[in-house]
N, C-alpha and C positions, 0 to 999 in steps of 0.2 A: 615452514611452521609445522610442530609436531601435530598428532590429532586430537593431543589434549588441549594443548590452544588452542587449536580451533573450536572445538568446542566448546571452550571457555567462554570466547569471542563473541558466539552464535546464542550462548544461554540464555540473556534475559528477550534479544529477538523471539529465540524459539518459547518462549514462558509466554511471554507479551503476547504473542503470536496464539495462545489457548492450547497448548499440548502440554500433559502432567509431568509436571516437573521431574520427578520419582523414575517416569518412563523415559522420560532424554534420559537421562543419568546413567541408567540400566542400558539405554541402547548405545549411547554415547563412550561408555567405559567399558563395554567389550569389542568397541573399532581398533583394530590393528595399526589402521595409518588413513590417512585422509580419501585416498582411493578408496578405501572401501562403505564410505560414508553413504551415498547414493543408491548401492544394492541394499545397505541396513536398512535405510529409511524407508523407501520402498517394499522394502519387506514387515515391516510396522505397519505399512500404510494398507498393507494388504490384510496385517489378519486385523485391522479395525472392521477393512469390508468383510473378514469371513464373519466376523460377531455380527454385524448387520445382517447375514443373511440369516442368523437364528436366533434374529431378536423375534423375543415375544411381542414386538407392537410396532408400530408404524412413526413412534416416534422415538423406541431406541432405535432401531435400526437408521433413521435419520440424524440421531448425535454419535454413533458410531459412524456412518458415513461424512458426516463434518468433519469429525478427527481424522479420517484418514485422507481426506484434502488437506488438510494441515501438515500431515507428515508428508505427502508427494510435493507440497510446497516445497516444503525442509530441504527436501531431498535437491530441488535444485540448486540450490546452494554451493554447493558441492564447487569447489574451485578445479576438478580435472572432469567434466560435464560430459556422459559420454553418449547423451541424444536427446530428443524432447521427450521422450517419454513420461519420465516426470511431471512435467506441465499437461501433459495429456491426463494423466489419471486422475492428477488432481482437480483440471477441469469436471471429469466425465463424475468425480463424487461429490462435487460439489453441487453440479444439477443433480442426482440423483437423491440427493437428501434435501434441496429446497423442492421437488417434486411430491415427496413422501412427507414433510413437515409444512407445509405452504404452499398448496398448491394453487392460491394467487399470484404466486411469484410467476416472472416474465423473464424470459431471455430476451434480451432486446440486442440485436448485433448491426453492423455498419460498415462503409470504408473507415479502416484503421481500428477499429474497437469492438468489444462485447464485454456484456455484463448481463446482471441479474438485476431485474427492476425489483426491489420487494415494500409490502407497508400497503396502507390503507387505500383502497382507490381515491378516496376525497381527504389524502390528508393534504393538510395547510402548508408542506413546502415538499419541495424534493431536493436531496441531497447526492450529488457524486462524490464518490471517493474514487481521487488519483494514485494509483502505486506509481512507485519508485524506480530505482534500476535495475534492482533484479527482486523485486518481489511483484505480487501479485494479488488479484482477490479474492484469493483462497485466505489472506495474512492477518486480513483487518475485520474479521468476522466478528468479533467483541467490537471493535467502534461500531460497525453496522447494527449491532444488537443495542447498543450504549444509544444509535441513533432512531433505532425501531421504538425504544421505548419510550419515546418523547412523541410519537406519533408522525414523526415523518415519515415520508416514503425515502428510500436507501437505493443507488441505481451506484455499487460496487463494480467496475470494469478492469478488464486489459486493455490497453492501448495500442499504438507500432509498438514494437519492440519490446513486450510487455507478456507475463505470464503465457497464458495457450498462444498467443500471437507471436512471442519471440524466435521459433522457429522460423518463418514465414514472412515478418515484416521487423523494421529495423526503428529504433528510436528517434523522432524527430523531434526538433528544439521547438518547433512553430504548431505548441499542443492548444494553441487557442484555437487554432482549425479544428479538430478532433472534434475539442467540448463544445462545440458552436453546433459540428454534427451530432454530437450525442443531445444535444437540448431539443433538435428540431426533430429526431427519433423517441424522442421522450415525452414531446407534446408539448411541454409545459412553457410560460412564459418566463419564467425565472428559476435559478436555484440557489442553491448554497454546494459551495464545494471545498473538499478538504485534502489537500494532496498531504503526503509523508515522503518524509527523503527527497530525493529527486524530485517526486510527486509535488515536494513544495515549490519546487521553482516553477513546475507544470501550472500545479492552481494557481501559483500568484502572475505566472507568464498572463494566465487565460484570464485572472479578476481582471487585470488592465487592458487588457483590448478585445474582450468578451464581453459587451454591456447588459446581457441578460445575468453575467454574476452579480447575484445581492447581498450572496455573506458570503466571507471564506476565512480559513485557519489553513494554517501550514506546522507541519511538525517534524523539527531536524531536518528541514529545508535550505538549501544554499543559495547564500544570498549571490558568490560568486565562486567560481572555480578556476583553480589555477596549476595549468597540465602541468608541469614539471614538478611539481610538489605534491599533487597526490601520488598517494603509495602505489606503486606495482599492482598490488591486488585486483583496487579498486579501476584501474587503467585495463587491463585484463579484460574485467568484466565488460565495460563501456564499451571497448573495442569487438567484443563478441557479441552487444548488441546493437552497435552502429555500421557492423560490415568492416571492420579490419581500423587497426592504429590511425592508418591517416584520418578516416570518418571520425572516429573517436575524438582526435585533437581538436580538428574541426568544431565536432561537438560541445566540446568544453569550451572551446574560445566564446561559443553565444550563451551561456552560460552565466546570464552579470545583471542583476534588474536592475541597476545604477536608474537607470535614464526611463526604468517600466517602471517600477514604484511609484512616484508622485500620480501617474496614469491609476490606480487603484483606487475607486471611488466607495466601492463597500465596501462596509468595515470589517477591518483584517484582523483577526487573532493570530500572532506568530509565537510558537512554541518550539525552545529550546529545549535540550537537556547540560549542562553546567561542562559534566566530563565529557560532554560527544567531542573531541578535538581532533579532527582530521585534517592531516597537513594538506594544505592546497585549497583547503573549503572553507570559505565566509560566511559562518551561520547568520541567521537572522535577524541580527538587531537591526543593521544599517535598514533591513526592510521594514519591519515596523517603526522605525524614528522615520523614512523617509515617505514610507504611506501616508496619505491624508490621512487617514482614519485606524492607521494600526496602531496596535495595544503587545506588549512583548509579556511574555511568560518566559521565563526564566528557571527551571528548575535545577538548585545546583547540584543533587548529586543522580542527576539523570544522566543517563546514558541515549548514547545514536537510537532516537526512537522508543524514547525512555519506557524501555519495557519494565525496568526496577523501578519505576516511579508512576505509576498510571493514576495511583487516586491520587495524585498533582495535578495534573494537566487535563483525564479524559473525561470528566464529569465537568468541568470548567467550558471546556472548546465544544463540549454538545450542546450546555446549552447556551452559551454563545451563538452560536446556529442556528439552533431554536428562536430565540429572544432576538435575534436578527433578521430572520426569514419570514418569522409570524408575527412577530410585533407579540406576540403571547409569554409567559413566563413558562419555564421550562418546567 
């Protein structure tokens, strides 16, 4: 793939994702070839942190350090990855800006996971957000914010195999363990949780046999995976965060909520996007018709993670969440 697909590819992710359009473009159309993708972004990511350190105030400096979490996200993306470095910076500026902007906010870490508790100490629910397979909670800082402002508390994580932990620890299928540790690290009695991509099969793995989950949404979540028909790419990546091909296969063979779904007893919001079509992957209907309680969004001309389509879907699914977790209107 030249490195104008790719970037093509990556557009409305890295849009979705909160980085200035105008700026991918400019960074994106003077890359030479795909190898060089990782040093650019990086290099982005860096002089957002130099503006931070000569912001005039304690809160530019904190949304110039959000963006450059966002572009050391980017940055691992990269399909020739040549360390974690990436995922480190973008951890280390994402605390350093909920530090400088919130300093209520909580790191809260565990076996297999960390994250960022943020929101009210006595708000009326708590919400996780699960990433995916190769993003992270640097990506979803707009849901998080979409979900701050409805008065939840927001506990944004890496998982196994996941953002700052993917060097380190490897992606497991049996995420209802994890979220069961992250609740009991959380305090709380119940949550709502919202995986994306991957993340979706994670949150709907954990609504069915996680009984402290009370609401959950999934977005561009697979319903099944089927290893010889997903692309190379995407095989690639799985294998780099499962520990080699064979882990990988492995991986995807459990990969199926056939026989989890009807197991989902709070009510599920599943969101599509129309063009996400990826050979190998069963998006979400079969999971919301086979939920007790799901409801299907459908947006047709969304993409994987409908970063072109957000005022479809991301004001719907919060407060869904809302109106689910609190019995309150959003």
């Amino acid at each position: 793939m030249s490195v104008t697909e790719f970037a093509a590819a990556q557009w409305t992710r890295a849009t979705g994702a909160g980085v200035d359009p105008h700026e991918y473009r400019r960074v994106t159309e003077a890359l030479a070839s795909v190898a060089d993708w990782e040093a650019s972004f990086l290099r982005t990511g860096h002089a957002h942190l130099e503006r931070a350190e000569k912001a005039g105030s304690s809160v530019s400096a904190g949304e110039h350090l959000l963006m450059a979490a966002r572009w050391f996200h980017l940055a691992t993306l990269t399909p020739c990855p040549q360390s974690s470095r990436a995922a480190i910076e973008a951890d280390h500026a994402l605390s350093r800006a909920l530090t400088a902007l919130e300093p209520g906010a909580r790191r809260v870490s565990g076996e297999g996971f960390t994250g960022w508790l943020r929101g009210p100490a006595d708000a009326p629910g708590t919400v996780v957000v699960v990433p995916g397979l190769d993003s992270a909670k640097e990506e979803f800082l707009d849901l998080a914010s979409a979900l701050l402002a409805r008065g939840l508390a927001v506990f944004a994580m890496d998982g196994p195999g996941q953002g700052v932990l993917a060097a380190t620890t490897a992606l497991q299928p049996d995420y209802e363990q994890v979220v069961g540790r992250v609740v009991d690290a959380l305090g709380v009695a119940r949550i709502g949780l919202v995986g994306l991509s991957l993340g979706g099969y994670f949150a709907a793995r954990a609504a069915a046999l996680e009984p402290r989950v009370a609401a959950a949404a999934t977005v561009s979540g697979p319903f099944r995976l089927g290893w010889e028909e997903v692309p190379p790419p995407v095989r690639d990546i799985m294998a780099r965060r499962t520990g080699g091909p064979d882990a990988a296969r492995a991986f995807a063979r459990q990969v199926d909520l056939s026989a989890l779904a009807p197991r989902i007893a709070a009510p599920l919001l599943v969101v599509d996007g129309g063009q996400d079509v990826i050979p190998g992957v069963t998006n979400g209907e079969p999971l919301a018709r086979l939920a007790p309680h799901g409801t299907y969004l459908s947006v047709p001309h969304g993409d994987h993670l409908l970063g072109n389509a957000r005022a479809d879907w991301l004001p719907h699914l919060t407060d869904h969440i809302t109106r689910t977790l609190t019995g309150a209107s959003a």
